[in-house]
C-alpha atoms as an extended CHARMM CRD file, in Angstrom:
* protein
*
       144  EXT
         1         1  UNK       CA              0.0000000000        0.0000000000        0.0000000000  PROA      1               0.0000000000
         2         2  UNK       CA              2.8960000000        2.3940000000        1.2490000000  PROA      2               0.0000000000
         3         3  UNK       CA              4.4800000000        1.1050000000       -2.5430000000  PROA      3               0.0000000000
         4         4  UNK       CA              1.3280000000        2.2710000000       -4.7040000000  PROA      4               0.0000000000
         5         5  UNK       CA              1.5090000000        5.5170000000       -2.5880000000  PROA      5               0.0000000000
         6         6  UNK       CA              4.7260000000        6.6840000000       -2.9750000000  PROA      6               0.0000000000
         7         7  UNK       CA              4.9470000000        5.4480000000       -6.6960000000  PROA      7               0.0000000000
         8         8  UNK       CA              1.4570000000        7.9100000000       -7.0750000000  PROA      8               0.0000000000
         9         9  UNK       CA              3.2530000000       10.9500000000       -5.6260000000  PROA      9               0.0000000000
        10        10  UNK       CA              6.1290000000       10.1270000000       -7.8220000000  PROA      10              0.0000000000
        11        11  UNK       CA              3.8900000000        9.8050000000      -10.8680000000  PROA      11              0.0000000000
        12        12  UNK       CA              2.0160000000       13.4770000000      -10.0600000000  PROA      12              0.0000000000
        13        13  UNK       CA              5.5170000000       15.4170000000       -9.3400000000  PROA      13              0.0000000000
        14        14  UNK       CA              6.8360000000       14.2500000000      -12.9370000000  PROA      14              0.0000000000
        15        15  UNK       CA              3.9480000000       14.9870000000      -14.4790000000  PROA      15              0.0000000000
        16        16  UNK       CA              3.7090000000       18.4150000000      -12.7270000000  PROA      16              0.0000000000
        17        17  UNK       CA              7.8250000000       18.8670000000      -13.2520000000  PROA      17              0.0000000000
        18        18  UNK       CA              6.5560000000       17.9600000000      -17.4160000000  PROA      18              0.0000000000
        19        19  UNK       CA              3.8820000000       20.7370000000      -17.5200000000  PROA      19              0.0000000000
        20        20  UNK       CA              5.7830000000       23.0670000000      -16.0430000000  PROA      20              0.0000000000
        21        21  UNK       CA              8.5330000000       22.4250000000      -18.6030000000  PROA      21              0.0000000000
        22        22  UNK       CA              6.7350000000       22.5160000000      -21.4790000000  PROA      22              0.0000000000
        23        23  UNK       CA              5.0380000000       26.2060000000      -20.0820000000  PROA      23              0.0000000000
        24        24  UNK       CA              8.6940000000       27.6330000000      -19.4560000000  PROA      24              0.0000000000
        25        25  UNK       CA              9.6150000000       26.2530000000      -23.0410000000  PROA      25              0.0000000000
        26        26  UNK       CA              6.8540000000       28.4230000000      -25.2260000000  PROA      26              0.0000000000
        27        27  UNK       CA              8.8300000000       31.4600000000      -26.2700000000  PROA      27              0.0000000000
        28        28  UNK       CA              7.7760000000       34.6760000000      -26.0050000000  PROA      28              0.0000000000
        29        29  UNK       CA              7.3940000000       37.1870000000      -28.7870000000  PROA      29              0.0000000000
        30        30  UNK       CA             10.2620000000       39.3040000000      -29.6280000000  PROA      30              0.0000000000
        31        31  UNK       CA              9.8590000000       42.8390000000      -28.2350000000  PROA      31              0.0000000000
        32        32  UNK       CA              9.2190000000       45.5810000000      -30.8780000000  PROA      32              0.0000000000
        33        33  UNK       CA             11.3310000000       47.6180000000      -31.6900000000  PROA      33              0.0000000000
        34        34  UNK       CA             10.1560000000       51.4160000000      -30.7280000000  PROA      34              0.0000000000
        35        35  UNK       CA             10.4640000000       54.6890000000      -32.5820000000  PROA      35              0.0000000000
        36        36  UNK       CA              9.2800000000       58.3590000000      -32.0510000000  PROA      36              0.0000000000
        37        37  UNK       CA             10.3500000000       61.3960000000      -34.6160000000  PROA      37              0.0000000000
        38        38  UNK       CA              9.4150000000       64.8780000000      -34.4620000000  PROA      38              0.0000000000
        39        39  UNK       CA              8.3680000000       67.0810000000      -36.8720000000  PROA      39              0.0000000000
        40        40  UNK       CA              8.2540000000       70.9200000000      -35.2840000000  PROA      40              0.0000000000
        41        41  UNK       CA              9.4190000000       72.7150000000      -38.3770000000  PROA      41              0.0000000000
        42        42  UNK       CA              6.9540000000       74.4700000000      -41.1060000000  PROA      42              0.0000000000
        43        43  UNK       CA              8.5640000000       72.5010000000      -43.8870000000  PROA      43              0.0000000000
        44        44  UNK       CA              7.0060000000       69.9300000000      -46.2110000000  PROA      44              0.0000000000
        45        45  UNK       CA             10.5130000000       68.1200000000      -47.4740000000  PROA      45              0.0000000000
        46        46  UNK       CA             11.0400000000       67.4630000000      -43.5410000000  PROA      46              0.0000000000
        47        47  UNK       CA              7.4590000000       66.4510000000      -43.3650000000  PROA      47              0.0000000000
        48        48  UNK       CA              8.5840000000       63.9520000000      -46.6300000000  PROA      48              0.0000000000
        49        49  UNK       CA             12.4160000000       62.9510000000      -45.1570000000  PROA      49              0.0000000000
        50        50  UNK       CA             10.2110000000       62.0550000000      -41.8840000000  PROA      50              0.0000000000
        51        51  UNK       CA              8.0330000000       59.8510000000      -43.2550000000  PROA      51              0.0000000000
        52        52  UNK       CA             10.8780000000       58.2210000000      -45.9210000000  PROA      52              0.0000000000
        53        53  UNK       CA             12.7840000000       57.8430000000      -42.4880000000  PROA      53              0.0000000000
        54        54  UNK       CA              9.4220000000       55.9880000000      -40.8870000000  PROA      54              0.0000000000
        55        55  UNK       CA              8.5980000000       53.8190000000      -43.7130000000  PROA      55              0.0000000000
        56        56  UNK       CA             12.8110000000       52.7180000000      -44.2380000000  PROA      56              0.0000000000
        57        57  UNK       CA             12.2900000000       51.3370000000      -40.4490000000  PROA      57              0.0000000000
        58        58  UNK       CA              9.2290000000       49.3820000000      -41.1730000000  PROA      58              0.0000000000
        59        59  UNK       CA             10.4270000000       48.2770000000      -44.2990000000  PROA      59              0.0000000000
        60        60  UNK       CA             14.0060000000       46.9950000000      -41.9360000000  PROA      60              0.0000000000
        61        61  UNK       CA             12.1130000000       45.3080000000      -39.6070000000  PROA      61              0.0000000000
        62        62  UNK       CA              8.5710000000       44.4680000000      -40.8880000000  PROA      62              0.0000000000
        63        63  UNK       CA              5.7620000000       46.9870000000      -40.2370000000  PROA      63              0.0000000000
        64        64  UNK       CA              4.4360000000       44.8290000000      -37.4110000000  PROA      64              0.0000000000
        65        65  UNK       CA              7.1960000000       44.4370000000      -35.4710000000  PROA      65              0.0000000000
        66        66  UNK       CA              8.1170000000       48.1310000000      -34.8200000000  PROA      66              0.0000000000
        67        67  UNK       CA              5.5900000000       50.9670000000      -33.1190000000  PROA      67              0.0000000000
        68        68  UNK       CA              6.2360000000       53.9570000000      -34.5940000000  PROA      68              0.0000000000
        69        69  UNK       CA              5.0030000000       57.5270000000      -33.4140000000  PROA      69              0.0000000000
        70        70  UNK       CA              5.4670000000       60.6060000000      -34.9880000000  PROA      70              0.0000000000
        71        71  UNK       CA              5.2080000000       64.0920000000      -33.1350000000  PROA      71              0.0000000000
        72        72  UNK       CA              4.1910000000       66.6620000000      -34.8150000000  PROA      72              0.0000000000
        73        73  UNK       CA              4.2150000000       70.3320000000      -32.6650000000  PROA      73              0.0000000000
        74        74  UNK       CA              4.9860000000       74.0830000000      -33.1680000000  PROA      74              0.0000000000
        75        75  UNK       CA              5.9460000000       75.0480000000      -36.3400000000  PROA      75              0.0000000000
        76        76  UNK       CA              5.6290000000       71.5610000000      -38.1340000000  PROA      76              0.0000000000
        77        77  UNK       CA              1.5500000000       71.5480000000      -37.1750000000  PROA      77              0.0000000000
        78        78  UNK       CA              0.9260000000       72.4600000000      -40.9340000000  PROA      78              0.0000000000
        79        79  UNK       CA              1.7610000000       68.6410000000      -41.7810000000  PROA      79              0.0000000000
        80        80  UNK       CA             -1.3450000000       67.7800000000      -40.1490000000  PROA      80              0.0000000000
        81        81  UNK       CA             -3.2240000000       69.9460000000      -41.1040000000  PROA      81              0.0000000000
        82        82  UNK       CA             -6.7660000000       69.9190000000      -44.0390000000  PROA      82              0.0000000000
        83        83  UNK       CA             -5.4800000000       71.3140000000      -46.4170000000  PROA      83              0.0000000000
        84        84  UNK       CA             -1.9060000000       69.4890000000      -45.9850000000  PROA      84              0.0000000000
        85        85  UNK       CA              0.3370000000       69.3720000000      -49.3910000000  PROA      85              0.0000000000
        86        86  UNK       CA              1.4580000000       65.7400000000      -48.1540000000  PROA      86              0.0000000000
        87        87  UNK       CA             -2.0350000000       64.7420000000      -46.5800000000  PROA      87              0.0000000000
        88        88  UNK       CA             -2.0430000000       61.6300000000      -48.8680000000  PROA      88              0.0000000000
        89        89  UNK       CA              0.9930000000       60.2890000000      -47.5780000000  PROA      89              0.0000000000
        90        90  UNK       CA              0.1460000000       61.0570000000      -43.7030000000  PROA      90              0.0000000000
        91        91  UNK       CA             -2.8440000000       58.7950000000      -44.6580000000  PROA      91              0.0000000000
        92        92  UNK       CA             -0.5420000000       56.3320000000      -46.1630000000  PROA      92              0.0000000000
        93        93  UNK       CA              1.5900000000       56.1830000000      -43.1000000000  PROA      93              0.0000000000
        94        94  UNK       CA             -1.2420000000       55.5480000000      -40.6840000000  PROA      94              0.0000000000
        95        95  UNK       CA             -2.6640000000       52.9450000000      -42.5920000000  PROA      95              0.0000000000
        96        96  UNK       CA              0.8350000000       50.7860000000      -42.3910000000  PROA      96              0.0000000000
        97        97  UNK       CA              0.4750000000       51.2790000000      -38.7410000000  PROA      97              0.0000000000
        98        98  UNK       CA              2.0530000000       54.8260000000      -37.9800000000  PROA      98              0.0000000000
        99        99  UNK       CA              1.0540000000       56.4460000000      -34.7450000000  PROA      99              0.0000000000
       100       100  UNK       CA              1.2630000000       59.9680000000      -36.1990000000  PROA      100             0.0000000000
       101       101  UNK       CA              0.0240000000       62.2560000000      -33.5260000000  PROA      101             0.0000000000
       102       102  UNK       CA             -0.6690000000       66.7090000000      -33.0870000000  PROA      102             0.0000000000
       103       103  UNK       CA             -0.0940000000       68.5250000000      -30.1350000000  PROA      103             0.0000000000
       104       104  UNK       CA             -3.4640000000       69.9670000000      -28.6840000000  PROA      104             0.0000000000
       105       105  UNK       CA             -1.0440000000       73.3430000000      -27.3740000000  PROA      105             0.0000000000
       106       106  UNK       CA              0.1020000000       74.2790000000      -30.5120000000  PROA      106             0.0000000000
       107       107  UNK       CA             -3.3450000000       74.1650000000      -31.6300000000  PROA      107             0.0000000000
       108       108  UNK       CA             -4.3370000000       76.2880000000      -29.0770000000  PROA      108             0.0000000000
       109       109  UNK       CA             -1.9620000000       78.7880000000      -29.6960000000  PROA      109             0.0000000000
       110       110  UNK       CA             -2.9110000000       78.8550000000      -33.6040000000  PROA      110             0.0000000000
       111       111  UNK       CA             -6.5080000000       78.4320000000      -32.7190000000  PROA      111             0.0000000000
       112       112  UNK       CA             -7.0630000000       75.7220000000      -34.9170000000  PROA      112             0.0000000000
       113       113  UNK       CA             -9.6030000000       73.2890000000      -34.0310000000  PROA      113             0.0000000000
       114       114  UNK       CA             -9.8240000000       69.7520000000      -34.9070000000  PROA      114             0.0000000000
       115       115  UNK       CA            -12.2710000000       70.4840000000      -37.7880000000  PROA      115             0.0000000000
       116       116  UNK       CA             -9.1240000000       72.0760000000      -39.2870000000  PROA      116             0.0000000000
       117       117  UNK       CA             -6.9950000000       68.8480000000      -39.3310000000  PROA      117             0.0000000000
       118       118  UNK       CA             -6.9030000000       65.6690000000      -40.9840000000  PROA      118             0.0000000000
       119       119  UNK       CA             -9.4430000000       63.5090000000      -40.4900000000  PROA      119             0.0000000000
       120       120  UNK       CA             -8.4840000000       60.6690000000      -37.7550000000  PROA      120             0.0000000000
       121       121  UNK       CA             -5.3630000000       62.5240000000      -36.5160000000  PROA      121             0.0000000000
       122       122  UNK       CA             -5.1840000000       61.4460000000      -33.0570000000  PROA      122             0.0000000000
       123       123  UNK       CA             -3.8440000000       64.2030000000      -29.6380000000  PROA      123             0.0000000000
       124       124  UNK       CA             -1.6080000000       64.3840000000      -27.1030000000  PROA      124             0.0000000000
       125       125  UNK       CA             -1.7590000000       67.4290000000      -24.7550000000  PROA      125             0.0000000000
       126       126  UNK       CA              1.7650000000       68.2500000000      -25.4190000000  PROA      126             0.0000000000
       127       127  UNK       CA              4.1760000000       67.6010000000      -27.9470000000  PROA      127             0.0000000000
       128       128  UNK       CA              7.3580000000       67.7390000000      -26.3860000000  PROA      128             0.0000000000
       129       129  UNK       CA              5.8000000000       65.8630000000      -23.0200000000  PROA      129             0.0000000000
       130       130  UNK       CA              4.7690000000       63.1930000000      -25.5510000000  PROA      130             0.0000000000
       131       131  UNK       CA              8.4370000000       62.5620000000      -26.8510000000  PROA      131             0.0000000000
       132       132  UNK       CA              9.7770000000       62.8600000000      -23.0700000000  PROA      132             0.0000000000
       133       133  UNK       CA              7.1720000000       59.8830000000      -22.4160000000  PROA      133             0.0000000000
       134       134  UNK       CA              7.9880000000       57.6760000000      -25.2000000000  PROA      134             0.0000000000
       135       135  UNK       CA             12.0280000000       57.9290000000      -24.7900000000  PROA      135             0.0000000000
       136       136  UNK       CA             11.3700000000       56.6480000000      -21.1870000000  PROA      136             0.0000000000
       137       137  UNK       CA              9.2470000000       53.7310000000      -22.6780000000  PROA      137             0.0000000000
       138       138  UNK       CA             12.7100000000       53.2860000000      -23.9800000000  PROA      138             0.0000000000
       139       139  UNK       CA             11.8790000000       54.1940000000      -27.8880000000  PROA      139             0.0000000000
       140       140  UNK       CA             14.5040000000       55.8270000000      -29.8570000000  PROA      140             0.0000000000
       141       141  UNK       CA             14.6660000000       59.2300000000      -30.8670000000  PROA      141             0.0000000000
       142       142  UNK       CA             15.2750000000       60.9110000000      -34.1070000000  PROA      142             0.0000000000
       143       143  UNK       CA             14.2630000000       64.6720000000      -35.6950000000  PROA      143             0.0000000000
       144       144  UNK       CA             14.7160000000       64.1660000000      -39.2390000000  PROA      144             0.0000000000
């Protein structure tokens, strides 16, 4: 009887030890890799380097293993805005899976109101706060 016992507990401790084993074993998906640029100057080739630089890095890695966000404040607000002379290729960008984003402040301060921008640009509150944020999510930096 003791026999059949012990031989039981062995039996349930290597099938535990098993499970476990084969949980520990799944891998886990790579990280992505992480990206913000700014755009805070009033100039349409930066606006086109930008998002050349954006669609290089998901074109390096894959477009759905990096997040990419793009900043767009001050001075560089035009890019996002209606009447945009690269509106078709903001679209472009956020249908591969951009994150392209305005700051509500420099709205504010041009009074423009979200009737005047893009349709489905998403907000932050402010720009620069935005890019502190995602370089302590540990995504790199770059200002084309």
């Amino acid at each position: 009887m003791k026999l059949r016992n012990i031989l039981g507990s062995a039996l349930i401790i290597s099938l535990a030890s098993f499970a476990l084993q084969g949980c520990n074993s799944a891998k886990a998906p790579a990280p992505k890799e992480k990206l913000v640029v700014q755009i805070s100057e009033a100039d349409p080739a930066k606006w086109n380097l930008a998002l050349n630089n954006v669609k290089n890095v998901q074109q390096a890695y894959g477009a759905d293993k990096v997040e990419v966000e793009v900043v767009v404040y001050g001075p560089g607000i035009g890019m996002l805005k209606a009447d945009s002379v690269i509106a078709n290729r903001v679209e472009e960008a956020k249908k591969s899976g951009v994150s392209i984003v305005a700051c509500e402040n420099t709205m504010k301060a041009n009074k423009l109101t979200k009737e005047d921008m893009l349709p489905n640009t998403s907000y932050v509150q402010a720009g620069v706060v935005e890019i502190m944020k995602k370089q302590q999510e540990g995504y790199a930096y770059i200002r084309p």
